[in-house]
C-alpha positions as protocol buffer text, in pm:
chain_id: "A"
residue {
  index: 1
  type: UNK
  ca { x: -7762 y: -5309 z: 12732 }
}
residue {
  index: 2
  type: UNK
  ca { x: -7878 y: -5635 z: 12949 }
}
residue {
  index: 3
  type: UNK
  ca { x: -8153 y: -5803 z: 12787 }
}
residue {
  index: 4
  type: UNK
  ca { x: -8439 y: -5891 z: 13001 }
}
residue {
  index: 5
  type: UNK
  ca { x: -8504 y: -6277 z: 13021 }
}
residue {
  index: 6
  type: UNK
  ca { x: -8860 y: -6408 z: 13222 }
}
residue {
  index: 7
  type: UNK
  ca { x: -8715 y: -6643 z: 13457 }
}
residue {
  index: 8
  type: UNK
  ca { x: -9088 y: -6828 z: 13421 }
}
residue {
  index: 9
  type: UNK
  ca { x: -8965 y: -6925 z: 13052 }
}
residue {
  index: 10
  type: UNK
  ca { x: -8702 y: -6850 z: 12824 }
}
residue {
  index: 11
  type: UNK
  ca { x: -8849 y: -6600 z: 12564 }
}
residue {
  index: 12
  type: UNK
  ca { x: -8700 y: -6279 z: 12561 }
}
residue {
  index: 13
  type: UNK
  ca { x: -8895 y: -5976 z: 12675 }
}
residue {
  index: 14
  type: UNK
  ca { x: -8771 y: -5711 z: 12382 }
}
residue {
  index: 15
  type: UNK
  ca { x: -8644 y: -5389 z: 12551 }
}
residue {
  index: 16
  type: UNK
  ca { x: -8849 y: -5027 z: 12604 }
}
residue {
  index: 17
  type: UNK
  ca { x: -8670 y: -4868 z: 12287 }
}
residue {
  index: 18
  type: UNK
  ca { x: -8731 y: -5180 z: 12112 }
}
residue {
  index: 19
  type: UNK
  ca { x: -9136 y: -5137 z: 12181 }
}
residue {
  index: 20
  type: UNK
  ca { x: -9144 y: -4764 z: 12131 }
}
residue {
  index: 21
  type: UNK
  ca { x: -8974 y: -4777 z: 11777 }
}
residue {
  index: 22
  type: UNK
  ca { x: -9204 y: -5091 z: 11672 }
}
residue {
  index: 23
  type: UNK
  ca { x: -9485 y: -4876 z: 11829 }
}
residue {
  index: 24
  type: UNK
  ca { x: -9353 y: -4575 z: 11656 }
}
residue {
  index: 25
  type: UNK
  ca { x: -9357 y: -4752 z: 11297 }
}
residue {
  index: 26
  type: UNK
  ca { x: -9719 y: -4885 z: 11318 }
}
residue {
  index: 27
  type: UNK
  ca { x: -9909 y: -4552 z: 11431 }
}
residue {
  index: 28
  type: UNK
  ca { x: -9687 y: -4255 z: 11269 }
}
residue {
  index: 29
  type: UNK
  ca { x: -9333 y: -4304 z: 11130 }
}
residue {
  index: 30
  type: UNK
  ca { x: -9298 y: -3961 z: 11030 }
}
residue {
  index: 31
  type: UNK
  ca { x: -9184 y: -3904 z: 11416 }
}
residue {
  index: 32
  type: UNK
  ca { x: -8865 y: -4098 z: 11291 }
}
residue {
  index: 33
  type: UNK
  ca { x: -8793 y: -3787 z: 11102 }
}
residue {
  index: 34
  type: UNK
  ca { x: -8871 y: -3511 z: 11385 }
}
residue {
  index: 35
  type: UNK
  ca { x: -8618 y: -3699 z: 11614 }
}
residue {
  index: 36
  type: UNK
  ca { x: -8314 y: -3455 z: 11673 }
}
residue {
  index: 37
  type: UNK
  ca { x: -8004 y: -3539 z: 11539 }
}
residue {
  index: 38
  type: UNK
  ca { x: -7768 y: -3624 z: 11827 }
}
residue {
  index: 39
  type: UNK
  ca { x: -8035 y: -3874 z: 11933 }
}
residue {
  index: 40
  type: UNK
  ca { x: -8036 y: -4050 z: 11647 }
}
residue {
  index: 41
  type: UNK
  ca { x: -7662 y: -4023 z: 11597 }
}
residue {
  index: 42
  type: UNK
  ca { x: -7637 y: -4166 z: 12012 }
}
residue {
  index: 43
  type: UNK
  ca { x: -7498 y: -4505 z: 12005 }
}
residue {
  index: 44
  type: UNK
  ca { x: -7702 y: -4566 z: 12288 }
}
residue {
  index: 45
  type: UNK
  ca { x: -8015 y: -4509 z: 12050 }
}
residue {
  index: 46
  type: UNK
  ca { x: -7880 y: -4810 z: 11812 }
}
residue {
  index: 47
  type: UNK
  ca { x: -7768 y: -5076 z: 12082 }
}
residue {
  index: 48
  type: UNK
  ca { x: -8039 y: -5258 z: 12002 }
}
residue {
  index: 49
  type: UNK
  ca { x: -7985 y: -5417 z: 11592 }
}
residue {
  index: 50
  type: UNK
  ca { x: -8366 y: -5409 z: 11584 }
}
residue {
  index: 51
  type: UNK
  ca { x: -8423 y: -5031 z: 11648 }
}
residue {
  index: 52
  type: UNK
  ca { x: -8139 y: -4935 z: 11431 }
}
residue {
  index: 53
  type: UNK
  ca { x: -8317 y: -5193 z: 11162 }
}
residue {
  index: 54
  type: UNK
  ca { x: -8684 y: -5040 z: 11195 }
}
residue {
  index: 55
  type: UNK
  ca { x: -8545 y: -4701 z: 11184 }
}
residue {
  index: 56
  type: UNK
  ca { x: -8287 y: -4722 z: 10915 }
}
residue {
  index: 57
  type: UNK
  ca { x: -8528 y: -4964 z: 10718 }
}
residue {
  index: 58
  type: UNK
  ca { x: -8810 y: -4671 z: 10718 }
}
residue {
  index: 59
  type: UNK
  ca { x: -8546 y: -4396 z: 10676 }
}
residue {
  index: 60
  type: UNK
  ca { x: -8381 y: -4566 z: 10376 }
}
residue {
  index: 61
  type: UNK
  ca { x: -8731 y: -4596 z: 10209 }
}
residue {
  index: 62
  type: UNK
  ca { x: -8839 y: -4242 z: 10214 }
}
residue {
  index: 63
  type: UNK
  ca { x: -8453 y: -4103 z: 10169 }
}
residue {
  index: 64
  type: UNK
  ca { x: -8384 y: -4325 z: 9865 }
}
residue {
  index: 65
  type: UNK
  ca { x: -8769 y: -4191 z: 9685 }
}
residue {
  index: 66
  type: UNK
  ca { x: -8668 y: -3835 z: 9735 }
}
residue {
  index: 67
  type: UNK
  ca { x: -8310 y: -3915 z: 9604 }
}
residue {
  index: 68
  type: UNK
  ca { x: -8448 y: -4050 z: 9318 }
}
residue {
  index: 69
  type: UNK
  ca { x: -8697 y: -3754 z: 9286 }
}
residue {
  index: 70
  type: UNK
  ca { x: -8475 y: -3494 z: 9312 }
}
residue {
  index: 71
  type: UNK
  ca { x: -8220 y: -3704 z: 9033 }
}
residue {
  index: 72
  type: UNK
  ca { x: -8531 y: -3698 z: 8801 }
}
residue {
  index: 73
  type: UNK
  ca { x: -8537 y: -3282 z: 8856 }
}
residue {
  index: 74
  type: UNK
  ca { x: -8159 y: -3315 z: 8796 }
}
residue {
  index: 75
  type: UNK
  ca { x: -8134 y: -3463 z: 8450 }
}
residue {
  index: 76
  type: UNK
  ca { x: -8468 y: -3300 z: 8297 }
}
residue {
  index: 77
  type: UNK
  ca { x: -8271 y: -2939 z: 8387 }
}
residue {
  index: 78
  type: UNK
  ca { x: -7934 y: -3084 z: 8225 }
}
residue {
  index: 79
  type: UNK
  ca { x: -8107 y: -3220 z: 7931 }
}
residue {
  index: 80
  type: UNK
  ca { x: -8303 y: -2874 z: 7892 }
}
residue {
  index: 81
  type: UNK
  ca { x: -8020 y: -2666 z: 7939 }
}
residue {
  index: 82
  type: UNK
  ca { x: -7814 y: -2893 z: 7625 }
}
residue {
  index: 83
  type: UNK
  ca { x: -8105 y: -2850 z: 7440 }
}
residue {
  index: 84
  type: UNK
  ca { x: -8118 y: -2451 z: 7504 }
}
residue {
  index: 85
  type: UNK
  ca { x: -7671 y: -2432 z: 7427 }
}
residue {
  index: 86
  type: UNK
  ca { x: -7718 y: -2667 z: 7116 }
}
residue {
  index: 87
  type: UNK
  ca { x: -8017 y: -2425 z: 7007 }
}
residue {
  index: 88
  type: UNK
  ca { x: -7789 y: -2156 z: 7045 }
}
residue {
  index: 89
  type: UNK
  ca { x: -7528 y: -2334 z: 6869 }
}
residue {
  index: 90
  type: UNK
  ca { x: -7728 y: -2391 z: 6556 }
}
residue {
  index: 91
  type: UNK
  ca { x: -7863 y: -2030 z: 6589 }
}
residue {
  index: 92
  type: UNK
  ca { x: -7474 y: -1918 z: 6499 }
}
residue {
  index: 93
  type: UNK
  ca { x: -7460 y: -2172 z: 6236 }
}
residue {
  index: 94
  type: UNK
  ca { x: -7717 y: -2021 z: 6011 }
}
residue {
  index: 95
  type: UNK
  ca { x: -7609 y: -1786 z: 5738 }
}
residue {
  index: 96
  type: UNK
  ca { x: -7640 y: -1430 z: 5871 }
}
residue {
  index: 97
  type: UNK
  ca { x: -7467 y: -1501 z: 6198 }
}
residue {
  index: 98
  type: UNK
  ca { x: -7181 y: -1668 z: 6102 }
}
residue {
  index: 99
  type: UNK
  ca { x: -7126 y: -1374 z: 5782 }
}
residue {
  index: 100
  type: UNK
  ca { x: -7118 y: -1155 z: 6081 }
}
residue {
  index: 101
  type: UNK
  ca { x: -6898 y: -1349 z: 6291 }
}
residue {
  index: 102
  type: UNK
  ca { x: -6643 y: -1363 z: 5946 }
}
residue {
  index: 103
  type: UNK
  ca { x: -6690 y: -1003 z: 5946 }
}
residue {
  index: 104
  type: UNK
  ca { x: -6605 y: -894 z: 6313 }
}
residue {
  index: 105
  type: UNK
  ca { x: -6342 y: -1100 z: 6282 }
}
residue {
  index: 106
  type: UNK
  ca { x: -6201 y: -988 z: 5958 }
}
residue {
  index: 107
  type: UNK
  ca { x: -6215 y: -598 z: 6061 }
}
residue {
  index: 108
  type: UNK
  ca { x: -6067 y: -759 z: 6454 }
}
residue {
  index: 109
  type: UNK
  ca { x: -5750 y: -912 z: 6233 }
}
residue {
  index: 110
  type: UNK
  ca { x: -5728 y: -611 z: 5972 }
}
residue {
  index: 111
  type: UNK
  ca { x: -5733 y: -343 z: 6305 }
}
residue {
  index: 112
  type: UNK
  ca { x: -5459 y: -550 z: 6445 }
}
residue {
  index: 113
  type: UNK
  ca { x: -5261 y: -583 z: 6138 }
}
residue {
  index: 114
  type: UNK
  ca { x: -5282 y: -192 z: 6071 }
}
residue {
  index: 115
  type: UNK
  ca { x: -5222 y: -95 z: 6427 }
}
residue {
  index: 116
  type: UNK
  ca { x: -4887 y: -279 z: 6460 }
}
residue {
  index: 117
  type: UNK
  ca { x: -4780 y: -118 z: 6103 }
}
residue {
  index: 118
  type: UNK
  ca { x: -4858 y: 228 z: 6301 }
}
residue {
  index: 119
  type: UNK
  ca { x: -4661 y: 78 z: 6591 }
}
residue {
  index: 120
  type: UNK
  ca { x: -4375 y: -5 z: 6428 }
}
residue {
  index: 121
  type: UNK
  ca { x: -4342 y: 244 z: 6174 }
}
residue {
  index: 122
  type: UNK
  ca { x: -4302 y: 546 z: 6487 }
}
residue {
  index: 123
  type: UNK
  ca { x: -4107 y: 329 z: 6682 }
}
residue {
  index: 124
  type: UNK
  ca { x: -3846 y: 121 z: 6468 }
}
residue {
  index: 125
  type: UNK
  ca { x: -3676 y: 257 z: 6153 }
}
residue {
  index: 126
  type: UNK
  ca { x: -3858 y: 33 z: 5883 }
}
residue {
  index: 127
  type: UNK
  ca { x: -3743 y: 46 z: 5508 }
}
residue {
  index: 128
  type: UNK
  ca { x: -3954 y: 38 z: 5283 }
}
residue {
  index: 129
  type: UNK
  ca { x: -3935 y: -299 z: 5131 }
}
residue {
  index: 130
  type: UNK
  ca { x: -4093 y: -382 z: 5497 }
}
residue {
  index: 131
  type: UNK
  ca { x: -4352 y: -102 z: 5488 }
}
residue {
  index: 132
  type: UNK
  ca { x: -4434 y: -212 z: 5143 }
}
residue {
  index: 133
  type: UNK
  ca { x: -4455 y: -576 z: 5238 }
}
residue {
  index: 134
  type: UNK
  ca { x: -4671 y: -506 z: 5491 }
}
residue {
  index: 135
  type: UNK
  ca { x: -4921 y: -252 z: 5357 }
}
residue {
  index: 136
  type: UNK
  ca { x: -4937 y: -547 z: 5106 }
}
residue {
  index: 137
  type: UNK
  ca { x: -5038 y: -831 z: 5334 }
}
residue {
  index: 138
  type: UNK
  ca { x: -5337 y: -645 z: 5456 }
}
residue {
  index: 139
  type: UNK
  ca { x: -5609 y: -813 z: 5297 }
}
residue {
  index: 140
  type: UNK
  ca { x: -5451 y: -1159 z: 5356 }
}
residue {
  index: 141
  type: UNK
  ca { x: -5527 y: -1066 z: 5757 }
}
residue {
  index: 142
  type: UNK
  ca { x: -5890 y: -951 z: 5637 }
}
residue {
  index: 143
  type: UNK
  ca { x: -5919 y: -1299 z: 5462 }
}
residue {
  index: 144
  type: UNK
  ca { x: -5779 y: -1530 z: 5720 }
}
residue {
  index: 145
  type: UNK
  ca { x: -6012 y: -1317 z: 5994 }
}
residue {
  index: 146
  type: UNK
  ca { x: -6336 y: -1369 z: 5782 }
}
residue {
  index: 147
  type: UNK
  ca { x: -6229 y: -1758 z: 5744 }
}
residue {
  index: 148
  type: UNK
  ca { x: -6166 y: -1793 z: 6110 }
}
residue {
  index: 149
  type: UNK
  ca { x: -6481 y: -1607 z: 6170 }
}
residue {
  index: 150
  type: UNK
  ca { x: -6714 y: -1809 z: 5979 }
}
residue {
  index: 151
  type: UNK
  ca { x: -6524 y: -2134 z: 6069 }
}
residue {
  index: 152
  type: UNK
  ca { x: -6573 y: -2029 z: 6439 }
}
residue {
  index: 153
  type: UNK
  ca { x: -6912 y: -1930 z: 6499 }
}
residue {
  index: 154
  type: UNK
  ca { x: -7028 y: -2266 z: 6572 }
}
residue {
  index: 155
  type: UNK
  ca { x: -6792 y: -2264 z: 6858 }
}
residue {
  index: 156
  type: UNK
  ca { x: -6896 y: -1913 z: 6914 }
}
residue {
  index: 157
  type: UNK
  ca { x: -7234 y: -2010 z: 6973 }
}
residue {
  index: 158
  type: UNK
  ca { x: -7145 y: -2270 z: 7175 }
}
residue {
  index: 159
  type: UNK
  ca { x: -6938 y: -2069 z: 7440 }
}
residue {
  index: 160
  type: UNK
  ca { x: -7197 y: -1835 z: 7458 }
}
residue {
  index: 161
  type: UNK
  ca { x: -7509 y: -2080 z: 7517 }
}
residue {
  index: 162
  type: UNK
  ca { x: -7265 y: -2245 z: 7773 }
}
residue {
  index: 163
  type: UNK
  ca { x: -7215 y: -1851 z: 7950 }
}
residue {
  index: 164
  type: UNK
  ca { x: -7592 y: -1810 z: 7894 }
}
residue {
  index: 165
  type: UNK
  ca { x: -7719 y: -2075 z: 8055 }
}
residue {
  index: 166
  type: UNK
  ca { x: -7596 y: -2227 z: 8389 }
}
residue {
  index: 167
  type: UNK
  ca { x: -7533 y: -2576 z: 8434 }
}
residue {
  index: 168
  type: UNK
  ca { x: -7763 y: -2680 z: 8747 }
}
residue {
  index: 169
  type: UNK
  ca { x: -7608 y: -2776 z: 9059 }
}
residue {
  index: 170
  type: UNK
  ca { x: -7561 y: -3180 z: 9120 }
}
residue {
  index: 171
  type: UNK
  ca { x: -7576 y: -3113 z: 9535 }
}
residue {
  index: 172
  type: UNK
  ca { x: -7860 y: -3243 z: 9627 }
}
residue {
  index: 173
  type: UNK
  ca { x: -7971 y: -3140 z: 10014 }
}
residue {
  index: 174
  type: UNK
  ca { x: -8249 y: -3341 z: 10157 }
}
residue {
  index: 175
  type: UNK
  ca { x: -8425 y: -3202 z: 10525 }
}
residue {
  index: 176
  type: UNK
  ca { x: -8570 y: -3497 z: 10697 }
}
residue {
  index: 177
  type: UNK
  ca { x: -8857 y: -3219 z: 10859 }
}
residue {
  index: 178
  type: UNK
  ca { x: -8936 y: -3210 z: 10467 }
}
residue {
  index: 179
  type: UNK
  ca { x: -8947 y: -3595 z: 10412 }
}
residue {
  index: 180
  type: UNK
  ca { x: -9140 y: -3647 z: 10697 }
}
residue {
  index: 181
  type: UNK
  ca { x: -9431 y: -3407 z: 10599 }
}
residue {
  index: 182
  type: UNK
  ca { x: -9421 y: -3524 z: 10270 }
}
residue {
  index: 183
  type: UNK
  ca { x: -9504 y: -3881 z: 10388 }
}
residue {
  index: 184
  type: UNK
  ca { x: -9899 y: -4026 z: 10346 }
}
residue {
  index: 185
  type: UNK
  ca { x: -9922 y: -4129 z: 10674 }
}
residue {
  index: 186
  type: UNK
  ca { x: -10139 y: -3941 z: 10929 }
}
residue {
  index: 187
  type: UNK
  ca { x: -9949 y: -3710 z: 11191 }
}
């Protein structure tokens, strides 16, 4: 775009879009926000450096507040959600959870165990040196389930508080119409 040059002197006379956006900024910046996309995205919007300065300089304030805002909101709902799955985690760690967590484990490992002896004793031709052997090893699968159990429920609790409670979503969507009301300066 030509610039417009007095021929009386040599000062330049700053261009209509240059005045309305200086205009714009002193008496209500918030109608920065309420201009439509494709107008501000026009490159014939920005010719001028010193519109696309004003504008971007007032945009970038109020844009980079909310950001920081909403990045406040962020980490206090992160920090209270690790404080709600460590809670839970500590919940599993005290004695009468994690004696139940040995024991649902323990009868989990002992099922098993005594299922596939069913299994295998209707389907295979064991002898009895086998069936013996493992009738015998029973209660090592009821004591390696209630060790894994209690060992566990820590982790336990952990999944759990982690399925319980969501983790909060990092997208973070800003409307200008929003910024723009939010703003202290008369409409």
């Amino acid at each position: 775009m030509p610039k417009i040059v007095s021929k009386s002197n040599t000062e330049e006379i700053p261009s209509l879009q240059v005045l309305a956006a200086k205009k714009i900024k002193e008496t209500n910046p918030n109608l920065f926000f309420k201009l439509p996309p494709q107008f501000l995205n026009s490159p014939e919007f920005f010719c001028s450096g010193e519109v696309a300065a004003i504008v971007r300089q007032f945009l970038n304030s109020k844009l980079q507040g909310k950001i920081n805002e909403e990045t406040q909101k962020y980490e206090e709902k992160m920090k209270a959600r690790k404080e709600n799955i460590d809670d839970c985690e500590d919940a599993f760690r005290r004695e009468p959870y994690a004696k139940f967590s040995g024991c649902m484990t323990s009868m989990l490992l002992t099922g098993l165990h005594v299922g596939l002896y069913f299994i295998l004793k209707n389907t295979a031709e064991l002898s009895n040196e086998a069936e013996v052997g493992w009738l015998v090893s029973i209660p090592a699968s009821m004591l390696v389930g209630a060790c894994l159990g209690i060992c566990c429920a820590p982790k336990i609790g952990r999944s759990l508080g982690h399925c319980l409670y969501p983790s909060a979503s990092n997208n973070i969507t800003i409307e200008m119409e929003e910024l723009g009301g939010a703003s202290n300066v008369p409409s």
